[in-house]
Phi, psi and omega in degrees: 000036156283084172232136143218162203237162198246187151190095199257156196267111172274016188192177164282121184258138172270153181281153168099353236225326174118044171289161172288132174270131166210184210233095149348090161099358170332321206267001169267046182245142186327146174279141171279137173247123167275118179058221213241054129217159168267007171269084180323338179326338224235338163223063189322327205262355161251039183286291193314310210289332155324295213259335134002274181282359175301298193309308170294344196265320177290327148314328182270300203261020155088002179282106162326125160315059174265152177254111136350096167233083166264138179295147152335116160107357199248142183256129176220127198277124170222182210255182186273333169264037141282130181284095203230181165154176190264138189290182193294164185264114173213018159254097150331131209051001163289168167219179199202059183294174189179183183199106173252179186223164153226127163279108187219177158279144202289349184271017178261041187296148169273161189284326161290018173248001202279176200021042170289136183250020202247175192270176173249190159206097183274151208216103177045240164294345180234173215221124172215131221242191177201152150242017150263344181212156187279153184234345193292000000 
């Protein structure tokens, strides 16, 4: 899991809206293992029992539920084994622009990058991909 990842705020994000969530201090916690990997790709049907042990983990080791509600311009950096994601959506039609990034070494490509169907554009040492559009 060498990534880190950006979620920088294009607007004032509101609670309700599908802000980002995480477990305060989560990424220090034992790592789950699917099976002999930390990539779920491979024991798919252990998702639920995953986000579980998120949930059970945070009780145990004391990690806070917090949302991210950042002002325009305000940035949050984090490590890759934090326990995040976006909360449920309950103002329907807010938005929550934004721009995240993940940072990695290209031979630590994450497993979601693998068949990507947008162009890159390497650039000297880096590589910059979207998976929404093409950037080559």
């Amino acid at each position: 899991m060498h990534l880190a990842a950006t979620w920088l705020a294009l607007e004032d994000v509101e609670e309700g809206t599908g802000e980002l969530e995480y477990y305060v201090g989560s990424h220090r916690t034992p790592e789950y293992l699917f099976g002999t990997s930390k990539w779920m790709e491979h024991e798919p049907d252990q998702h639920a029992a995953f986000l579980q042990s998120l949930d059970d983990d945070a009780v145990k080791y004391g990690h806070p539920r917090r949302s991210f509600l950042p002002k325009k311009g305000d940035l949050l950096i984090w490590h890759a084994d934090l326990a995040h994601g976006g909360a449920a959506i309950k103002k329907p039609g807010r938005t929550r622009k934004s721009l995240v990034t993940h940072f990695t070494a290209e031979s630590d490509e994450p497993y979601y990058r693998r068949g990507g169907k947008h162009l890159e554009l390497v650039m000297d040492t880096c590589v910059f991909v979207s998976q929404y559009t093409d950037v080559g």
